[in-house]
C-alpha positions in Angstrom: 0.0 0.0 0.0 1.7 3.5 -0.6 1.8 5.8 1.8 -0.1 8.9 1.9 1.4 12.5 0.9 1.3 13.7 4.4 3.2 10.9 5.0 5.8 10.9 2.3 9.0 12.7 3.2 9.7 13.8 -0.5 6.5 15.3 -0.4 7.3 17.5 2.3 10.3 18.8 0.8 8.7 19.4 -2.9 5.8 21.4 -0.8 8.7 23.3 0.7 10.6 24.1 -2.0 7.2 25.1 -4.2 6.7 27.8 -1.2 10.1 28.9 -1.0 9.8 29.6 -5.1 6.5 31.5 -4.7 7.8 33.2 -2.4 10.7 34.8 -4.2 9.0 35.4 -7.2 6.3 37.0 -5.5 8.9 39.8 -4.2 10.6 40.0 -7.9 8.9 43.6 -9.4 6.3 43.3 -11.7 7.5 43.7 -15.1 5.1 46.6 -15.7 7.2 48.2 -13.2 10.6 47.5 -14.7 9.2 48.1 -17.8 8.2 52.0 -16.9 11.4 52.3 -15.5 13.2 51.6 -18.6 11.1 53.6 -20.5 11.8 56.9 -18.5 15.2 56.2 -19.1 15.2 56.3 -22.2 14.0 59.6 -22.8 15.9 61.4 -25.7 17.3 65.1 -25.1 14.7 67.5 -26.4 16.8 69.1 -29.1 17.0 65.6 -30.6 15.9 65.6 -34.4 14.7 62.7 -36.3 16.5 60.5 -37.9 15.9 60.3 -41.9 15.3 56.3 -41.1 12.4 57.9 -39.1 10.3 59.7 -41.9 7.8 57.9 -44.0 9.1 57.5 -47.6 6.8 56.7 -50.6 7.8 53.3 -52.1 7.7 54.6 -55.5 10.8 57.2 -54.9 13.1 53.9 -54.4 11.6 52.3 -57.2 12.4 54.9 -59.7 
């Protein structure tokens, strides 16, 4: 007969480990958050101009 998970020592330590990992993650910093922060840091000086790569070209002026 097997035993019963209350009863299994491997049990015990899978259960521990599984709270030990939810527990980290759950202190890691939502990536909304990280995500914000990388974004105001990337904020381009304000007499910045655009790049030519940046403008939208008609197709037809490579094609000719």
């Amino acid at each position: 007969m097997k035993p019963s998970p209350a009863q299994a020592p491997g049990f015990h330590r899978v259960e521990a480990d599984v709270a030990a990992k939810k527990t980290r993650l759950s202190a890691h910093a939502p990536s909304t958050t990280e995500s914000a922060s990388a974004q105001d840091a990337a904020v381009a000086p304000p007499n910045d101009k655009e790049a030519p790569g940046d403008r939208k070209v008609k197709v037809q002026e490579f094609i000719i």
